[in-house]
Phi, psi and omega in degrees: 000142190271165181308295133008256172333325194269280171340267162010270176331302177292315167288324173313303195284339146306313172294284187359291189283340161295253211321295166029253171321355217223349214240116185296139183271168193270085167220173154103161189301342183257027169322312181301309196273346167315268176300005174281333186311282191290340162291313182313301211275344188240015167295330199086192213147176169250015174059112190220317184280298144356283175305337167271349162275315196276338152308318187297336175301302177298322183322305173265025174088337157338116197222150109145193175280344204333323206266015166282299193307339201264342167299330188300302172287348180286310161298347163261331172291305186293314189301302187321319178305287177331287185328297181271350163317288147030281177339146166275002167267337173250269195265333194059036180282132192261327163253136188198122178053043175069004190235155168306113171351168178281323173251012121292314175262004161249350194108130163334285183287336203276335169320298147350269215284330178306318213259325184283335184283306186314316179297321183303293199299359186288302168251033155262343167285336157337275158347322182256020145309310196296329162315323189265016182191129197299160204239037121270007186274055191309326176281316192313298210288327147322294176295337168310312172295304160306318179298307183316317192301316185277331172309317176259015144292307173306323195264006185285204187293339213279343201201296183244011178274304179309318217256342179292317210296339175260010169280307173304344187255330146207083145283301174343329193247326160102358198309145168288087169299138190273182163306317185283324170293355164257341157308319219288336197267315163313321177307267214303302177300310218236275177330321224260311183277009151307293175299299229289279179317309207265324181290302178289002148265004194243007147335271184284359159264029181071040178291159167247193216294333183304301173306312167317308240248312166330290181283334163315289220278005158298304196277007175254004180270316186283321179307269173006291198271303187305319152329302206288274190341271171007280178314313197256006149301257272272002170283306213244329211262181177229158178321304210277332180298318180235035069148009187230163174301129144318108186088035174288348143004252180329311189310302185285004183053010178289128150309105140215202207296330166342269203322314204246007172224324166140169164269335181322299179298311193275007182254310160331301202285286191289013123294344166270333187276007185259358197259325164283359199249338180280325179278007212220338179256319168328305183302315189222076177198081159274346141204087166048036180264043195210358166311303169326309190279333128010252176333285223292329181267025175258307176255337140327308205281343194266353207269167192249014143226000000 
């Protein structure tokens, strides 16, 4: 196992224990959706967001917890999503990270409401930033509030809510989606809580407005690509490789960056947007703390599951 790997390993099993720690226990009359909450969010995954906030944070001189709750929420505003992705009303999918959906072993509606609870809660764990930083700490108690905003902008109409609604309308509709309705929808869909994670370490690590503005469009190159990379698992990859069904695409009549550019184009793109996302962590990795983050978007954006 390479140094990567192992490094890897280890910061996963560190968020882990952060989400943890942030995750309601199960009692009290509303136990079933608490544990539907907590069956979601604890399934695995690659921490993908998390870890990109809190590298970009260390990346940028960033010490202390401030930046735990919002790795907490950023993983549930994503899990919540995944939850209503799911759905038989939207992809209706049986699998997710190798284990059965959430309204498959819970139930439709209880599914529903897991995926609404988890978003509330998201951002009452946000929230408790404010708690983590002295409250004479007039800048600090700002960037907290600016980090809540773009969290619920980036997961909004503005940004992956929007970006589900134009994915849903047309499938709904059957519509040819062109290349640009389909950017517009990975930016949004995929991209937004990406951006979302990277602006807010590098938020709270008193980056300034340049750098911010920098690491958006670094995450909206790693969504992208991480998007693209998506599709054409769902061509080549198999059940047991990415832990979910294979060609739910085809299955769904969905248009994607393949089907409407070839794979030949999308493997190509995404060597250019990870290459560009890298040139894009250069700029304001003034000192030279950003190889890990590097790697992690290397292989993300590049992995076979």
């Amino acid at each position: 196992m390479s140094d990567f790997q192992t490094d890897l390993l280890a910061k996963v099993d560190e968020i882990e224990k952060i989400i943890k720690e942030y995750l309601p226990k199960e009692d009290g009359f509303q136990k079933t959706v608490i544990e539907a909450m907590n069956y979601s969010i604890l399934s695995g995954g690659k921490r993908l967001r998390p870890m990109l906030m809190w590298e970009t944070y260390k990346m940028l001189g960033g010490t202390g917890d401030v930046i735990k709750p919002f790795m907490a929420a950023i993983e549930m505003i994503h899990t919540y999503s995944l939850i209503h992705d799911d759905l038989p009303c939207m992809d209706n999918d049986e699998y997710r990270r190798g284990r059965k959906t959430t309204h498959v072993v819970y139930g439709e509606a209880m599914a529903v409401l897991a995926g609404d609870a988890l978003l509330n809660f998201a951002f009452e764990t946000a929230t408790k930033a404010f708690g983590l930083v002295d409250e004479k700490d007039a800048v600090m108690l700002t960037r907290v509030a600016k980090a809540i905003r773009i969290l619920g902008m980036k997961a909004g109409i503005y940004g992956m809510v929007g970006g589900q609604c134009v994915d849903v309308e047309a499938e709904k509709e059957e519509l040819d989606i062109s290349g640009d309705m389909l950017m517009y929808i990975h930016k949004n869909k995929t991209a937004a809580l990406i951006e979302a994670s990277m602006m807010i370490g590098a938020l709270l690590a008193g980056a300034d407005g340049t750098s911010v503005k920098n690491l958006e469009k670094c995450a909206e190159n790693v969504g992208i690509a991480f998007q693209i990379q998506d599709d054409i698992l769902d061509v080549i990859g198999t059940l047991e490789e990415l832990g979910k069904p294979i060609g739910s695409d085809a299955k769904n009549n969905k248009k994607t960056y393949v089907t409407i550019f070839g794979m030949d184009r999308a493997e190509r793109d995404v060597t250019t947007l990870s290459e560009e996302a890298i040139s894009n962590i250069e700029s304001v990795d003034k000192n030279n703390k950003g190889e890990f983050l590097k790697q992690l978007i290397i292989s993300l954006i590049h992995r076979t599951r």
